[in-house]
Phi, psi and omega in degrees: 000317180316302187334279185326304185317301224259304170305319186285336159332297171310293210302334206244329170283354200276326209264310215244029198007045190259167219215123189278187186276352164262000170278333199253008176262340188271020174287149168229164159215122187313122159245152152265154172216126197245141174209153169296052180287011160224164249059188173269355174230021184298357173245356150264024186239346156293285185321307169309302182300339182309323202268318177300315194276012167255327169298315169304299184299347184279280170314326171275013172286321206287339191094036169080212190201155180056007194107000210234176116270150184284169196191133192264127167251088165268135216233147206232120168287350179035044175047032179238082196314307183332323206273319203299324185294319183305321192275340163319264169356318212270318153340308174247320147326308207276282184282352186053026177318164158257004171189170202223124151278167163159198295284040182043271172274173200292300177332307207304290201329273175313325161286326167307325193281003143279351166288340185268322176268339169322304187265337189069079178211148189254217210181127139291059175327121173223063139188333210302158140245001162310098189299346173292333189291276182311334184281323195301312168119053207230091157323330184286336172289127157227121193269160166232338149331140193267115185301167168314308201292347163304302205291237226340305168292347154307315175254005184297343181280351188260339188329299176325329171301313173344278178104016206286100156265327204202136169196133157304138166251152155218093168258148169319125155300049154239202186305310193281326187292327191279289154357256179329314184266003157281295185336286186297316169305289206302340189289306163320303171290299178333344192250331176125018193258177166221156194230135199250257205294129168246099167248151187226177186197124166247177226330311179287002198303147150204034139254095196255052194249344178265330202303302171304337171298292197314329214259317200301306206279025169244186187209062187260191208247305184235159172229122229235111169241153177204099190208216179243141196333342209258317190286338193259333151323306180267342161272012179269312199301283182322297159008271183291351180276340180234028162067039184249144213244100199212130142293122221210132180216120182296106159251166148118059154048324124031336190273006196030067200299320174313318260225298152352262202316312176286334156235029169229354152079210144325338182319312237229308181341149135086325211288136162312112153253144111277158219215165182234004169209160169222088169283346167277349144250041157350311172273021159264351179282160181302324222238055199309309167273017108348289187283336155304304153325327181277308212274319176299303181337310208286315175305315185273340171301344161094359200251156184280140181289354182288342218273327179274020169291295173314301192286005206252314186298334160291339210281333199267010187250340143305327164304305177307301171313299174298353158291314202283323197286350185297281204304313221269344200036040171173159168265077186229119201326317172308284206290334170265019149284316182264350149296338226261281179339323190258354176301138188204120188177128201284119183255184161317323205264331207143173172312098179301106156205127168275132149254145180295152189212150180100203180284156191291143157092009191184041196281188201223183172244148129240121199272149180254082183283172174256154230233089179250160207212131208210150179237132177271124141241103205123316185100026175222175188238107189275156139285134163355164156253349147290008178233326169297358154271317174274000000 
């Protein structure tokens, strides 16, 4: 009879969809996360995901959202837009998340965003810097990521440090490499500098030598370089290899300078970045113990320290998801777009809030991070000395 009970039991929660109580605790709400977990820029689109599955466990330590736990659909962009759209799709078809982290570089970012509008569903942007991604006129976007022209003005209060008359480009051939050298170029003409060699390499390039003969055969003073840590590790090399005499500063935070010193050695002396976390000062982020928690998290986890130039942004772009499904009370795609607006919450980089940005009636959010700048001196990792005074 026990038998019987217990089957009919099955059968009437299978028909009516009730859920007995350790079934119904094991419920999740979902994020998606699209990333380069393969490929040519795969080890920071790793690093990201690292920082996202810390950001998750950190919050379901708190007892979740919604009552619930978050639970990560991580979808690997294979360093591709194609893919990045596939994995959108599959995502918001397959799995029904109700918000999306994603896609590291801009291109992934932008082939994706007809898919967000398409379906209506929204996106946390944690790394992209293509001002067309917020410009474009995509409601489903909210970036936390700094566009170029963020950064490029980040640093416009330091030229004079600078010291900048004539300065080279070498960039990646995408959104973002292409991106950064308008940004930085128009900040540059603005200041009185001039802009000499405009060179690009692409993503999978790992031979730049003639690309460095051109920036060598000019007689600017610095060089702005912008691509991902592995491209930028072999052009410092090639660099010191054909003698080229450049004051050289890295954008879209992407460079690691730790990951730098090991592996570009001499190579690397003396060089600029910018960057959007200081896992070697922690207590200089706005939010110091925050950022300190994360660079421990990150140590006992066993993940490489080179690694949190990169990891901070999943960690804060789950957070933003998960804030916006708090304020929305449901996973429900509409209502946590419109919670995304009201989010306000101190991440690893700094304060997380969207203003509108793009065409009226169809803006994207943008967030304003914060924006730091570190020198390898030494083979160790510095402040400047013009910021280290103040």
């Amino acid at each position: 009879m026990k038998r019987a009970i217990r089957a009919l039991t099955v059968a009437l929660a299978a028909v009516f969809g009730v859920s007995s109580g350790p079934a119904l605790a094991q419920e999740t709400v979902k994020i998606g996360v699209i990333q380069p977990l393969s490929g040519p820029v795969a080890a920071s689109g790793n690093y990201v995901r690292m920082g996202a599955e810390i950001a998750r466990d950190w919050v379901n330590g708190k007892g979740g959202v919604l009552g619930r736990k978050i639970e990560l659909l991580i979808e690997d962009n294979k360093s591709d837009p194609k893919e990045a759209a596939t994995a959108a799709e599959k995502l918001i078809v397959r799995d029904k998340v109700p918000v999306i982290v994603g896609a590291w570089g801009s291109s992934m970012t932008l082939a994706a965003m007809p898919k967000l509008e398409e379906y209506g569903v929204p996106m946390v942007v944690e790394t992209s810097s293509a001002a067309t991604i917020t410009k474009r006129g995509n409601p489903w976007v909210f970036r936390i990521s700094p566009p170029s022209e963020m950064e490029a003005l980040g640093l416009e209060k330091y030229l004079k440090d600078f010291g900048i008359k004539q300065a080279d480009f070498l960039a990646v051939n995408t959104d973002w490499g292409r991106g950064a050298v308008g940004a930085f170029g128009d900040i540059l003409k603005k200041s009185g500098a001039s802009v000499g060699a405009v060179e690009f390499m692409d993503q999978a390039a790992t031979d730049m030598n003639a690309q460095i003969t051109k920036v060598k055969a000019g007689s600017a003073d610095t060089l702005f370089l912008t691509t991902s840590v592995e491209q930028i590790t072999l052009v410092l090399k090639q660099a010191q290899e054909q003698r080229l005499a450049r004051k050289v500063i890295t954008t879209g935070g992407s460079s690691s300078p730790s990951q730098l010193i090991k592996q570009a050695g001499a190579a690397a002396e003396g060089t600029y970045h910018i960057l959007f976390f200081l896992p070697w000062f922690p207590e200089a982020m706005p939010d110091g113990k925050l950022a300190k928690a994360f660079v421990d998290e990150w140590a006992k986890r066993g993940h490489p320290f080179d690694g949190l130039t990169e990891g901070f942004r999943g960690h804060d772009g789950v957070l933003t998801a998960t804030e916006a499904l708090r304020i929305a009370g449901k996973p429900d795609p509409k209502a946590v777009r419109e919670a995304l607006w009201k989010v306000s919450v101190m991440g690893v980089n700094g304060p997380i809030k969207f203003e509108k940005d793009g065409p009226a009636g169809k803006e994207s959010g943008q967030s304003r991070p914060s924006i730091f700048i570190v020198q390898i001196k030494d083979g160790k990792i510095a402040l400047p000395a013009f910021l280290a005074k103040n």
